[in-house]
Phi, psi and omega in degrees: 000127182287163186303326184302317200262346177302335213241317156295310198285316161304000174269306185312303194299347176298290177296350184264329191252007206275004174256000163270051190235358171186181197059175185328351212252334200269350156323279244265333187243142146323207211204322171278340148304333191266161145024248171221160181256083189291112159306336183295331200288320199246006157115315183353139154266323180067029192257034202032357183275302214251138154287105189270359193318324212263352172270319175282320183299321173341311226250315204271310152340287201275358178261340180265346170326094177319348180273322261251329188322160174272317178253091152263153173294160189267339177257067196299151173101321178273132188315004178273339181305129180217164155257114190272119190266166200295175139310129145249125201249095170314207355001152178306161176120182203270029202302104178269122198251097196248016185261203207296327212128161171254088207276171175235175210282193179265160177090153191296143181211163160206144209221168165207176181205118178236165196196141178312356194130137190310329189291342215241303233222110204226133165279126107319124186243125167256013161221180218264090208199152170269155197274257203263136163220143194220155187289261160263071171250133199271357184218156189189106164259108157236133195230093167110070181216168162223114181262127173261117168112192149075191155317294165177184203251320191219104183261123188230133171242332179323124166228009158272181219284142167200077183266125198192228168267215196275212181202142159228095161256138184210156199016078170237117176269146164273094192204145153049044185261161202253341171235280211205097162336258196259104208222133171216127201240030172276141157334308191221075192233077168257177193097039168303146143215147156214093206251142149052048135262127189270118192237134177195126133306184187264147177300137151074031140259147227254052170280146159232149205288285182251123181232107194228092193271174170067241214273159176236118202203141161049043169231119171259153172228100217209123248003074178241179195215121173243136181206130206052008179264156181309312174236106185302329173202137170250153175234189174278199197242030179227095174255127163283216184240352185257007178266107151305113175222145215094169016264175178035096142242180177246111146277111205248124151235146193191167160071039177069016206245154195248127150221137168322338172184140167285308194229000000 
């Protein structure tokens, strides 16, 4: 089984399990049984009020924690190998996040962060700080949130090939990050997608929306709204033919703000 369809299908099976992190079903699973990592679970409040950092880090612990994955590939050792870690899951409210960052483990992952919806379920990031950055993950969906603040939300550090499943942001807001919403710095890294996401930087910062380096391939980028960043979107110097950007995005500049390029 390639690595690509190994990562769907273990995503699917993520999401089909991802309501047992809270409701009838979470009495009945252990906490080390699930999934998904509901924060609330792990002491969050989500009452915009309360510092949730020591909660959400708790939570991002037991989801990057090597026993706790659900799924390995059957040819540990080959390059298809990967780990699929638990969910980690918002519930609606208001999470104010002041720590260090979020690191993700060692080794090829795949992984998710999920939220009740942008309108419902919204991070603060109150220091200058990227909410996750990660090494080599070959697969990643995050969804239905809203980020306020920080540096920017998903940092790939990674720079060799990290050819894998997809990479997904999808019904998301961005807003008032100070470098870079989604940055990814590999060599080979395709299978973007990003839909019906909202990018706005912090005012009169000299941001960018999307920064998607090296080779690019079979990724659309497609009804979203980019606003106010210098660079609405960066790509590598490598496009294939098959990278998509459209139909219906919006590229905004307003409020005295000049930006430098769309693409």
């Amino acid at each position: 089984m390639n690595n690509l369809l190994y990562c769907a299908m273990a995503t699917a099976l993520a999401l089909g399990a991802a309501v047992t992190g809270s409701g009838a079903d979470a009495d009945a699973a252990s906490p080390s049984d699930r999934l998904a990592a509901n924060v609330r679970d792990f002491g969050a409040k989500g009452d915009g009020k309360t510092d949730d950092t020591a909660a959400i880090e708790k939570a991002w612990a037991f989801v990057m924690d090597p026993a706790k994955p659900q799924f390995h590939h059957a040819r540990k050792g080959q390059r298809g190998y990967v780990t699929v870690n638990p969910e980690l899951y918002f519930p609606a409210g208001v999470y104010r996040y002041t720590g260090k960052g979020l690191e993700s483990g060692k080794g090829p992952q795949c992984w998710q962060m999920r939220g009740d919806g942008f309108n419902t379920a919204r991070i603060e990031i109150e220091s200058d700080v990227y909410f996750v950055t990660c090494g080599r993950v070959e697969s990643t969906v995050i969804e239905g949130l809203s980020f306020v603040g920080g540096k920017g939300v998903f940092r790939s550090t990674w720079t060799a090939n990290m050819v894998g499943g997809k990479h997904i942001f999808r019904d998301c807001y961005f807003i008032n990050y100070s470098e870079c919403a989604i940055g990814n710095n590999a060599n080979d890294s395709p299978y973007l997608v990003v839909a019906d996401c909202v990018f706005q930087c912090k005012p009169g910062a000299e941001a960018i929306g999307i920064a998607w380096g090296g080779y690019v391939d079979d990724s659309q980028i497609t009804r979203c709204a980019f606003e106010r960043n210098a660079y609405h979107i960066k790509l590598g110097d490598r496009l294939s033919g098959s990278f998509q950007i459209g139909p219906r995005n919006s590229f905004i500049s307003f409020g005295g703000t000049k930006t430098k390029a769309d693409i």
